[in-house]
N, C-alpha and C positions, 0 to 999 in steps of 0.2 A: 628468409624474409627480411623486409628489412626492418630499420631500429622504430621501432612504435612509443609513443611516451603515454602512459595514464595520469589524468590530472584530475582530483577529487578535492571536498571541501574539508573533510577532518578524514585520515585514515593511519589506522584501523580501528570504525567502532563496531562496537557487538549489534548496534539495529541493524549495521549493512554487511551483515555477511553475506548477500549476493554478490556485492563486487570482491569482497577478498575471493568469494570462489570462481569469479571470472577472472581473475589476476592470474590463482593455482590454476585451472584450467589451460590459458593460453600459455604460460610459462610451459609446462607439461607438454605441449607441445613442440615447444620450441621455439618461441618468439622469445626476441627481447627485448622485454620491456623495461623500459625505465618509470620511477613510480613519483609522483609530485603532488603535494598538500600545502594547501592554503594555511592549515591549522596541525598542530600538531594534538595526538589524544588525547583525553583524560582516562585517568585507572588504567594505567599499562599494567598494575600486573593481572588484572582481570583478562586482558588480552593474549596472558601467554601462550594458550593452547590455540588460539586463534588466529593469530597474526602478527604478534610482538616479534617474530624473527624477519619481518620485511620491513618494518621500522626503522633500522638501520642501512636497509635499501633506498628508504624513502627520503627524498630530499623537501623538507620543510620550509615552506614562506616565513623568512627571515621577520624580525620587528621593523614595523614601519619606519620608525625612527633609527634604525643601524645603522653605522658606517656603511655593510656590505651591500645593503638596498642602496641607498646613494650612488656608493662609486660606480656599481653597476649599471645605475640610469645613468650615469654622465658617460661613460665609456658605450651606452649601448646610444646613446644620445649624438654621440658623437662618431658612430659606425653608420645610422642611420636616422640623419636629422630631420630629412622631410619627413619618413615614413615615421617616426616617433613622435613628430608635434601633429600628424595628420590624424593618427587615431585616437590621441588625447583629443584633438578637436569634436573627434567623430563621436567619440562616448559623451561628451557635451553636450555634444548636439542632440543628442537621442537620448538622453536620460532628464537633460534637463528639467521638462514637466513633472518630473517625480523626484523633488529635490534631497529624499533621504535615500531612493536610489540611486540617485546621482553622487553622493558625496558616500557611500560604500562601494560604487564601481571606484570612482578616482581614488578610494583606497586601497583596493586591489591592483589598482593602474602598476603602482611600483616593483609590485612585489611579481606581478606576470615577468613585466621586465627582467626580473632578477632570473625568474626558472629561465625565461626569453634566450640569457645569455649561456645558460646549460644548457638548454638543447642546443642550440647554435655548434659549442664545444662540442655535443656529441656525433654530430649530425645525424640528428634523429627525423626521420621525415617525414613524420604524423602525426599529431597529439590528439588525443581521445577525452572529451569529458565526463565522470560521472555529474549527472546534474543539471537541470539548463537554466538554474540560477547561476551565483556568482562563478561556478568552476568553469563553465559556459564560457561566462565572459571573461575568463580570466584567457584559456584557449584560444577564445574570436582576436584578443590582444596581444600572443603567441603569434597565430598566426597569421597577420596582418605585418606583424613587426619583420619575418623570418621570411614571409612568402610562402610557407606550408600550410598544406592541408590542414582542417581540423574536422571533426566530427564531436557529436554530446548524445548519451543519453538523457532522455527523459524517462524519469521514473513514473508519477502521477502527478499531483497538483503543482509541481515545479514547473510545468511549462504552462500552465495558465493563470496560474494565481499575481505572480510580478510579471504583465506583458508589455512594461517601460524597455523597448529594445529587442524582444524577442524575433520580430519582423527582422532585422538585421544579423542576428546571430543563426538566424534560420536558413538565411538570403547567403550567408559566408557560408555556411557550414555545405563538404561533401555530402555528407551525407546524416541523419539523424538515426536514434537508434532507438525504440522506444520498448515497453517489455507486454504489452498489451495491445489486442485491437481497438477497445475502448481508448486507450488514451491518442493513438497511430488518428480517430475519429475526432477528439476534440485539437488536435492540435490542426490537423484538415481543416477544421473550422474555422478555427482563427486565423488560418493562413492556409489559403486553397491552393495556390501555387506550388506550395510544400511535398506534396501528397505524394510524387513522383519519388523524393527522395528519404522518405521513411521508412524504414525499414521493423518490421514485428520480430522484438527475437528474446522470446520466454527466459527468465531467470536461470528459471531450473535448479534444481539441487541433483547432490553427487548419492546418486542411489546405493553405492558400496557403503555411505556411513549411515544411512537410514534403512538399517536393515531387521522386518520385522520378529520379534521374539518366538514365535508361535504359539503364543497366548491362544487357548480355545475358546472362541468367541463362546459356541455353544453349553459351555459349563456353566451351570447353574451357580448365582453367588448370591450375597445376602448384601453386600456393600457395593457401590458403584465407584470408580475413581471417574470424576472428568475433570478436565485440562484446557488450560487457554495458554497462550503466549501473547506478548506484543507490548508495544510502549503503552504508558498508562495516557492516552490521550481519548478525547473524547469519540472523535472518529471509531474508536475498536469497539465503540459496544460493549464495553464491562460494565456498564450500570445497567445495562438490559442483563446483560449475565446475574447479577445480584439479584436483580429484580424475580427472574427464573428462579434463581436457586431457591427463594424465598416461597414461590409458588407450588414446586417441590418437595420443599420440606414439610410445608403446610400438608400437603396431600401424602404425608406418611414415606415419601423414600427417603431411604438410607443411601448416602453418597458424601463424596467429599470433592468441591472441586476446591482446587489450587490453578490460580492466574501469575502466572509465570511474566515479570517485565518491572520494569520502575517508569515515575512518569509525574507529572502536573497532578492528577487525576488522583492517587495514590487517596489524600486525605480527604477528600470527599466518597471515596469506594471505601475509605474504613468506617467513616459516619455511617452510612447505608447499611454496612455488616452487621455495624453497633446496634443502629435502628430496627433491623429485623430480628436481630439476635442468632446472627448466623457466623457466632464467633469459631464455633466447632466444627462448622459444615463448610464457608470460603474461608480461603487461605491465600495472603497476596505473599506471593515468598522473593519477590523482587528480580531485580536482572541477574543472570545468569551467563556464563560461557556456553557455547554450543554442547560441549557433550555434556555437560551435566543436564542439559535442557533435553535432550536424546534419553537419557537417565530417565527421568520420568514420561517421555512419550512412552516405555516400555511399562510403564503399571495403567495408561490409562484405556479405558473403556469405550469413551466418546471425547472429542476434541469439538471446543464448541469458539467459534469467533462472530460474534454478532457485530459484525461493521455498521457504520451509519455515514451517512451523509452528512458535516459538518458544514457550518459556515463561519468564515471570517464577518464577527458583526462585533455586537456590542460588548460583549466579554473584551475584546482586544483595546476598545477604546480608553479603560479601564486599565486592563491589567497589562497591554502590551502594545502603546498608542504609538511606539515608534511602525512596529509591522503594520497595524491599519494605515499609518500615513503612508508608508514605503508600497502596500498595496494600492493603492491609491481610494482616495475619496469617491475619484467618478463611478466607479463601479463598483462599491462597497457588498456586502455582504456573498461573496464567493463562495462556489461549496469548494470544500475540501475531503476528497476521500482518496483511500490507499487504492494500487492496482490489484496487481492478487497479491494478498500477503504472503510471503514464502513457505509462514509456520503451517499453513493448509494445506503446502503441498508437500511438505515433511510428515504430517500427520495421517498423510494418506500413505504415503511411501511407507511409513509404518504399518499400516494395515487397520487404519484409526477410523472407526465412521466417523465424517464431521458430519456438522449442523451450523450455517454459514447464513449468510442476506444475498438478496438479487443487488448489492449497491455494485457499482462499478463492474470491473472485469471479474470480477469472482465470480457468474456463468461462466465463463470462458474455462476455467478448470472445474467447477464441478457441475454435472448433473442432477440436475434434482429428483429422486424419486430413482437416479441408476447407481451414479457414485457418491452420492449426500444427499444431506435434506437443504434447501435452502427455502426461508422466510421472508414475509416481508421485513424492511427494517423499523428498528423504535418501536416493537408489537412485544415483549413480553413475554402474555398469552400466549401469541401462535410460537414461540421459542419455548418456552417452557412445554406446550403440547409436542412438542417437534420432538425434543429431549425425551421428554417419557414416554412418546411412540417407541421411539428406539430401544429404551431401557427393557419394554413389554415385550419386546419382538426380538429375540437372538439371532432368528434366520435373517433379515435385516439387517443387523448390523454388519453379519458375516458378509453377508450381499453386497453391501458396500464398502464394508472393508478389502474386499477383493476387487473390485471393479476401480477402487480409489486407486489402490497398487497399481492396477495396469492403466489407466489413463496416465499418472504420473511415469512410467516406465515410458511409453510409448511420445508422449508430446515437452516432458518438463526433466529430461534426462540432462543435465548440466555438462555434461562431455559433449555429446549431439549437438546441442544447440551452440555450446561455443564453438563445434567444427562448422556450424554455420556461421556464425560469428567473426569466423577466422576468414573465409569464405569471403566476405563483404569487406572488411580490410586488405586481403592481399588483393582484389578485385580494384579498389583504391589507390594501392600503392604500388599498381603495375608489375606485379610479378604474381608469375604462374607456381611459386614454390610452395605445396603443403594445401592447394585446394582440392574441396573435397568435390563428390559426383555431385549432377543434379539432385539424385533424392534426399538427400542431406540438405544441399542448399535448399530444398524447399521448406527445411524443415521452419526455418527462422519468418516465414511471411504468410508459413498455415496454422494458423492456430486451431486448436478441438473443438471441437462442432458444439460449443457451449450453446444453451438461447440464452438470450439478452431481454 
């Protein structure tokens, strides 16, 4: 196949282990990839078990101010003077009305240029984004500069929350990649002409490292464990979790949940502990590397992620008024939610009943009532009854502990889906080397018969 490059915003961090495991995945296969970052991590040694060994694979956006950004644009300035002052004009042009998006693309401008002049040396003949904010545009300006292909996934609210340019980075792009139906439907929206070139291809996780303990659901126990994962933001629903657990305890169960993640959110989820007096019973034990987060999938009981619908409003104006300016004024108040979060589909793959929300694509992987419970969002009440249905009912949770395993097997297998994945690149890049059959390739544009 030929040379591929991936280009992301920070990598490798511990929220996006989807992409380190599509990086492990296509490499395993046999591609090669070359790996590119806007930013370099923070807490590498947190990363070691994770991804600290492609770090050194990874070539890093230089400081703006370097020598080696510099010399780079005058020498790439000077291989290709029209095609260099035409896309500086073009990001101008199209960013302009969002003048703090505007003056973070032109700060990205340099530093593309720099990767610009590495692929060129490699001759690599693809770039890939995770991202379709700045990595996006960092790629749209790759390959305008180089005359190559590019492509970007969209994860969730990245393709609609900044849509200063997106029409154009839509408009360049082969082709898009997005990890949901749900989101494959709002981006349609915003851009109809799109639709043709979107492609649905499920995260997935590596089911050999999620593999369940054979805990007997059926044994009787006197203590419950449940377990959350995910950044402490408001979107995940852990003050609804608190709030449950509070409900809970009131009504006599004995349990312990621990929420596994760090975040903004952190000190206000510890007031709420405080406040209900559920210092004994939640526990925020912070971020964590993947296996030790495995680690405790294997003691817990129920896996519970109560998502919400946020919105970009007045908190931002406040606490972070550069992103409401940069989102723009004209259409304030955005929702903001995740696609499927990954830890739902790991907790399944364990044999975990979850207890999830109808927000976003999350039907898409579980069923309500076959492979989980899901509620409405911002309810509490219906989460805390949802939770202690399960706790009363062992045949139930077995139920869905079993049925989660084989949805995740069958639809969210991270090998499968990147042999689809693979599939729509070399289909791009004009070679028949390493593609797989139709039913495979179907795998990336059918998603499971979630309701929505």
């Amino acid at each position: 196949m030929k040379r591929l490059a991936y280009l992301m915003g920070t990598f490798p961090t511990l929220t996006e282990t989807f992409i380190l495991g599509e990086i492990r995945a296509l490499c395993a296969r046999g591609v090669e990839l070359h790996l590119f970052s806007l930013r370099r991590p923070k807490g590498v040694a947190q990363l070691a078990e994770d991804g600290a060994d492609l770090i050194t694979m990874t070539h890093y956006g230089p400081s703006f101010l370097s020598r080696q950004v510099w010399r780079s644009n005058l020498r790439m300035l000077c291989v290709f003077p029209g095609r260099y002052l035409r896309i500086l004009g073009s990001l101008l042009a199209h960013t302009a009305v969002n003048p703090i998006h505007c003056l973070k693309t032109l700060g990205i401008f340099p530093i593309a240029v720099t990767f610009a002049e590495v692929i060129r040396h490699k001759g690599i003949d693809h770039i890939h984004a995770h991202w379709a904010t700045y990595p996006a545009s960092a790629a749209y300006i790759v390959s305008r500069l180089l005359d190559i292909s590019y492509s970007f996934t969209a994860h969730a609210y990245d393709a609609t929350l900044i849509r200063t340019m997106m029409r154009e980075k839509v408009r360049e792009a082969a082709f898009i990649v997005t990890c949901t139906r749900f989101n494959r439907g709002a981006l349609t929206t915003l851009i109809p002409e799109s639709e043709a070139k979107i492609v649905v291809n499920y995260h997935g996780i590596f089911l050999d490292r999620f593999v369940p303990n054979g805990k007997q659901v059926l044994q009787h126990q006197d203590t419950f464990h449940i377990l959350s994962c995910g950044s402490l933001y408001p979107r995940k629903g852990f003050s609804d979790l608190v709030e449950a657990c509070r409900i809970l305890r009131d009504k006599g169960w004995k349990f312990r949940c621990e929420i596994i993640g760090e975040g903004p959110l952190r000190r206000r989820l510890e007031q709420s502990i405080k406040a209900y007096e559920l210092e004994e019973v939640v526990c925020l034990l912070g971020a964590m590397p993947q296996k030790q987060v495995i680690d405790h999938y294997r003691k817990a009981d129920l896996f519970v992620l109560p998502c919400v619908t946020d919105h970009l409003g007045w908190d931002e104006v406040f606490t972070d008024p550069m992103l409401f300016l940069e989102v723009g004024l004209a259409i304030p108040f955005r929702p903001i939610t995740d696609g499927i979060p990954n830890v739902l589909a790991e907790a399944m793959a364990m044999r975990i009943p979850v207890v999830s929300t109808t927000v976003a694509a999350i039907p898409e992987l579980i069923q309500d009532g076959r492979t989980g419970t899901l509620v409405p969002e911002r309810n509490p009440l219906a989460l805390a009854a949802a939770m202690e249905h399960l706790l009363k009912d062992p045949h139930k949770r077995q139920a869905f502990a079993e049925g989660g395993r084989e949805t995740v097997r069958q639809y969210f297998d991270r090998i499968e889906n990147t042999r689809a994945l693979l599939t729509t690149f070399t289909a791009q890049l004009g070679t028949d080397e390493m593609r797989v059959g139709q039913s495979d390739r179907g795998r990336t544009d059918a998603p499971f018969h979630g309701r929505h």
